[in-house]
C-alpha positions as CSV (number, residue, x, y, z in Angstrom):
1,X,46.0,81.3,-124.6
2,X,46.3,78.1,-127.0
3,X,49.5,77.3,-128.6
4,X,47.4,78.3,-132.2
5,X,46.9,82.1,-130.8
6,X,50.8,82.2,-129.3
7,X,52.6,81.0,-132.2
8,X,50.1,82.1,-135.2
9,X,48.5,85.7,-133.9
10,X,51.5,87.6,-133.8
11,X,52.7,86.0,-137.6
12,X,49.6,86.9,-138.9
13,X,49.9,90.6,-137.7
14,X,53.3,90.9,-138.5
15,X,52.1,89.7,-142.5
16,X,49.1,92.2,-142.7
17,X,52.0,95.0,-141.2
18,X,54.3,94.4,-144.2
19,X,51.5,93.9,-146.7
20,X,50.1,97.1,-145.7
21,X,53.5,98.8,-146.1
22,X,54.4,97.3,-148.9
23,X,50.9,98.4,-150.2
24,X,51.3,102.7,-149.2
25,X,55.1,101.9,-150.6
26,X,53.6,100.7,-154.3
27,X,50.9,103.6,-154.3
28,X,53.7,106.5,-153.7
29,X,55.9,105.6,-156.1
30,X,53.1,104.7,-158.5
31,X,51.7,108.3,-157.6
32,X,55.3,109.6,-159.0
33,X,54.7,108.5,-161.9
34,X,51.7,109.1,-162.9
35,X,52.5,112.9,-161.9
36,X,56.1,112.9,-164.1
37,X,53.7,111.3,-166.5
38,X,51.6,114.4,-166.8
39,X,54.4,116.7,-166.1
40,X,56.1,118.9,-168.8
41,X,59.7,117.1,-168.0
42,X,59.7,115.1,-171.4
43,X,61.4,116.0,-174.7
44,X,59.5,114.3,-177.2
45,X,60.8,113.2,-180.6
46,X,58.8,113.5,-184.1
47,X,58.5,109.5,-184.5
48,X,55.6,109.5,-181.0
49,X,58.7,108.3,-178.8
50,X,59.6,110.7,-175.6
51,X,62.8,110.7,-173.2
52,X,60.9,111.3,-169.5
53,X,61.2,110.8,-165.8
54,X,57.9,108.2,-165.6
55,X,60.0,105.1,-164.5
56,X,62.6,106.7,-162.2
57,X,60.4,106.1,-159.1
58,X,60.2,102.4,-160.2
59,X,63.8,102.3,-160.1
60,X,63.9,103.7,-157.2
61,X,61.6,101.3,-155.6
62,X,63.8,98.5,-156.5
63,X,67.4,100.2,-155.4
64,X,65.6,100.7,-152.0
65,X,63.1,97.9,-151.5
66,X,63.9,95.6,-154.2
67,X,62.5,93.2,-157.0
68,X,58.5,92.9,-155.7
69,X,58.0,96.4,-154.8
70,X,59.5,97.3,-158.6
71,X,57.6,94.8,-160.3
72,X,54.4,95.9,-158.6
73,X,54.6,99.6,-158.9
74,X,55.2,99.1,-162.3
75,X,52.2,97.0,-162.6
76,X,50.1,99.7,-161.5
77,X,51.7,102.4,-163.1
78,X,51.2,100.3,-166.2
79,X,47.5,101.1,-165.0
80,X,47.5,104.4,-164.7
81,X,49.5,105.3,-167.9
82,X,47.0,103.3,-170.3
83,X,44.1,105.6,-168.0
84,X,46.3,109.3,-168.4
85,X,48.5,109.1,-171.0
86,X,47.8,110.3,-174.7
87,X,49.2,107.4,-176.1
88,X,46.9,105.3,-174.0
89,X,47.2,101.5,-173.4
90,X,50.0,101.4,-176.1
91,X,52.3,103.7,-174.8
92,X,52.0,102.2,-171.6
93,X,52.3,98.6,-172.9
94,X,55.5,99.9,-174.5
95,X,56.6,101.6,-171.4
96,X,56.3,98.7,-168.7
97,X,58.0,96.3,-171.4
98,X,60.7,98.5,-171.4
99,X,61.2,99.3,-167.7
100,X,60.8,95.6,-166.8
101,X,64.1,94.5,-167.8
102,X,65.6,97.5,-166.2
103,X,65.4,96.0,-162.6
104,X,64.6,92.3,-164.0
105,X,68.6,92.0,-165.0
106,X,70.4,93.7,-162.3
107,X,68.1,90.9,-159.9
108,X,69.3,87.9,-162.2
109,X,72.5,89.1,-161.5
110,X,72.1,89.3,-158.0
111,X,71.0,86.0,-157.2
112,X,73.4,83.2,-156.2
113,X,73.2,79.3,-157.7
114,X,72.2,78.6,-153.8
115,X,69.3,80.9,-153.5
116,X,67.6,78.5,-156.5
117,X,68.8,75.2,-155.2
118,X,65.0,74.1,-154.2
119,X,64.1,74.8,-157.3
120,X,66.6,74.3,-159.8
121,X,64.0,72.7,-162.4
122,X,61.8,76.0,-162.5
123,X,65.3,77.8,-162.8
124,X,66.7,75.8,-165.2
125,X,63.1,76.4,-167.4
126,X,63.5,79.8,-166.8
127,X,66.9,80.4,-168.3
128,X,65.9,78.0,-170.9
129,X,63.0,80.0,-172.2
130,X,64.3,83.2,-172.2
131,X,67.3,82.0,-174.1
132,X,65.6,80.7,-176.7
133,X,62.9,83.5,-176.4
134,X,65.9,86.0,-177.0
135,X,67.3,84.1,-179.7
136,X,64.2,84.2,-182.0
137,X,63.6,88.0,-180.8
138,X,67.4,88.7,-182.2
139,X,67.2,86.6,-185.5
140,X,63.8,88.0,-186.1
141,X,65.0,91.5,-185.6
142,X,68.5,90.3,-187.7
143,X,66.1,89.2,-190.3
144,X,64.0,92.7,-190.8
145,X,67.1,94.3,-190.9
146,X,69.4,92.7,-193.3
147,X,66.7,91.4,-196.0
148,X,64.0,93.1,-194.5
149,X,61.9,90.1,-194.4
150,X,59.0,90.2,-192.1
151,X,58.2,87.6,-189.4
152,X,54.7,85.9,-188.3
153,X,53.8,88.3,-186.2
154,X,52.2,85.4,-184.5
155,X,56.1,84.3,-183.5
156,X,56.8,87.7,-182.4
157,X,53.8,87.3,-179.7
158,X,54.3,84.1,-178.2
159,X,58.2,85.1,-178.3
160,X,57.5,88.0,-176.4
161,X,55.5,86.5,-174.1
162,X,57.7,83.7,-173.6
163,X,60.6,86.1,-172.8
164,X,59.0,88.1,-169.7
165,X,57.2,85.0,-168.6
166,X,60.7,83.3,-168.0
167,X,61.6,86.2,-165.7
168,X,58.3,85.6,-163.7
169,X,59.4,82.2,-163.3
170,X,63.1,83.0,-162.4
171,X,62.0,85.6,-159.8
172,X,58.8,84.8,-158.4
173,X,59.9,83.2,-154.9
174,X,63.0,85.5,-154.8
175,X,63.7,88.8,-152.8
176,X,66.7,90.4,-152.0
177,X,68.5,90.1,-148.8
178,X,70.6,93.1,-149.0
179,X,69.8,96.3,-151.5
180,X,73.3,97.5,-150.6
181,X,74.5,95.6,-153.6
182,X,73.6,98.6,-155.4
183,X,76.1,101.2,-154.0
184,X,79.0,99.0,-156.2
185,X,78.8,101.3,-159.4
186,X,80.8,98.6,-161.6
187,X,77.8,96.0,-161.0
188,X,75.1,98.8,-162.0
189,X,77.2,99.9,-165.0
190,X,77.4,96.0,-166.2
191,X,73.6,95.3,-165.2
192,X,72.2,98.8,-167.2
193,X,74.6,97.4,-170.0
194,X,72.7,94.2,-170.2
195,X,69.5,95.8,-169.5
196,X,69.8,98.0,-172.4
197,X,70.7,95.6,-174.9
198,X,68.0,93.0,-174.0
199,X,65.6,96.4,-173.8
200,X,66.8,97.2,-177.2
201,X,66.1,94.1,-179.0
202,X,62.9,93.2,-177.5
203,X,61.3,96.6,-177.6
204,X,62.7,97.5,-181.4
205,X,60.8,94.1,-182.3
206,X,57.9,94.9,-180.5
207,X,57.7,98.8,-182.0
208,X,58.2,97.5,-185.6
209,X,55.6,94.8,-185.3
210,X,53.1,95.9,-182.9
211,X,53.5,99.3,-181.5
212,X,53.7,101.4,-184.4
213,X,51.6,99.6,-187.0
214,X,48.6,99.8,-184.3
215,X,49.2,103.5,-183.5
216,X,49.6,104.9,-186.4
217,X,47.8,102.7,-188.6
218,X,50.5,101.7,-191.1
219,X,52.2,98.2,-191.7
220,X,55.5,96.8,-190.0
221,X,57.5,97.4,-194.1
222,X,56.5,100.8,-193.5
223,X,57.0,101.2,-190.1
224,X,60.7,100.0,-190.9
225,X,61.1,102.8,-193.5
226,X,59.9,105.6,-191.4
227,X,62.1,104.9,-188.1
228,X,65.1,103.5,-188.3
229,X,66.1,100.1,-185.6
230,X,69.3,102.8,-184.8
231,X,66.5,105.6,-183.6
232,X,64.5,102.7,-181.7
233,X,67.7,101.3,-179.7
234,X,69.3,104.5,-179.4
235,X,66.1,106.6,-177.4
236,X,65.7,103.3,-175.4
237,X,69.8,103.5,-174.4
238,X,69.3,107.2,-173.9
239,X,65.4,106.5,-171.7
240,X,67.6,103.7,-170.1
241,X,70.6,105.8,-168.4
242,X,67.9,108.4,-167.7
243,X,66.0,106.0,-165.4
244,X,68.5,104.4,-163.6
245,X,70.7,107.3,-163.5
246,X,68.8,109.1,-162.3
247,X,67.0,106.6,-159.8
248,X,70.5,105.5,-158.8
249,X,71.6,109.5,-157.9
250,X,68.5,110.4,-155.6
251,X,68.4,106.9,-153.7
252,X,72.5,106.2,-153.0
253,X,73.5,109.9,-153.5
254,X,71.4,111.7,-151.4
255,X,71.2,110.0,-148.4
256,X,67.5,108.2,-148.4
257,X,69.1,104.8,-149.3
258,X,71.0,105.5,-145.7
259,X,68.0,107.0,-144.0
260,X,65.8,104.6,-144.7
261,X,68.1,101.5,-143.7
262,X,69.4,103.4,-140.7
């Protein structure tokens, strides 16, 4: 055999093996959700929001497999939402851009200055986007709240899209090298504290100026009077300790973090 099929062959089949896992990994938990999705296990609330299970199996996909396999599954669950949910490709626009920092912060957290040494000008972009990015999001959010003065919604997009972009770029070549970090309850409790305030802000903003205008056909002044930011940031706090909660429970409380790592 040539040195080509001895040293390329067996990499080759070894890829395709963890793709295909990784593949019939994404599609169960993606499956999940799309059954809690059409499941009675909600509560909804009169202003279209609802506290449900649809993003605990994405949580539970990062706490056992990590960053990739989260940011996939929710990917296609973002799919399948805008395909069976009533609220269509809103809801589940609203639904991924809330989940995503759920698992995004605890993996900023997790990474080391070393593991972004090669490339510490992508990193140092990254951080440097979603600063600023957050830091428009919060003033114009301060802004509609104290003098109720409404944005260019044009901002609100490109700061948006700015803000998860930056996570890409501060994630993309990483992957965990040991899920276990998990099991420490005082780093979960300080990552879903994070998560919950950067979910807050970005996904109030986006509700005011996007989400509910489109839905129900009113403007963001009115959208303001109807829901209060309070009732936005509280649900999301409440939808927040629901999902990694209860992800966090099933995966390191009942042994399948432990069966599944041996």
């Amino acid at each position: 055999m040539s040195e080509i099929g001895k040293v390329y062959i067996p990499n080759i089949e070894v890829f395709f093996m963890k793709k295909i896992n990784e593949i019939t990994i994404v599609a169960l938990f993606s499956a999940l959700c799309a059954v809690l999705e059409i499941s009675p296990l909600k509560i909804a609330t009169q202003w279209g929001m609802k506290i449900d299970l649809v993003a605990v199996p994405i949580l539970m996909a990062f706490f056992l497999f990590g960053f990739r396999v989260a940011l996939e599954t929710s990917i296609v669950m973002f799919f399948a939402l805008s395909i069976i949910s009533p609220t269509g490709f809103i809801g589940a626009t609203m639904k991924w851009m809330a989940t995503v920092p759920m698992f995004i912060v605890p993996t900023l957290l997790s990474m080391k200055p070393s593991e972004v040494k090669n490339q510490k000008l992508l990193a140092a972009l990254g951080v440097l986007m979603s600063t600023i990015a957050l830091i428009v999001l919060f003033g114009i959010l301060f802004l509609l709240l104290k003098n109720k003065e409404i944005i260019s919604h044009f901002l609100v997009a490109i700061s948006c899209i700015a803000f998860y972009f930056s996570f890409w770029i501060l994630t993309r070549n990483y992957e965990f090298r040991d899920t276990k970090i998990f099991e420490n309850v005082y780093f979960v409790l300080t990552a879903l504290i994070l998560a919950i305030i950067v979910r807050g802000i970005t996904t109030t903003v986006v509700n005011y100026y996007f989400a509910i205008p489109v839905f129900f056909g009113i403007s963001t002044e009115e959208a303001f009077q109807w829901i209060p930011w309070y009732v936005i940031m509280g649900l999301n706090a409440i939808q927040s300790i629901v999902d990694a909660g209860g992800a966090w429970i099933l995966v390191f409380k009942t042994g399948i973090s432990r069966s599944l790592t041996g």
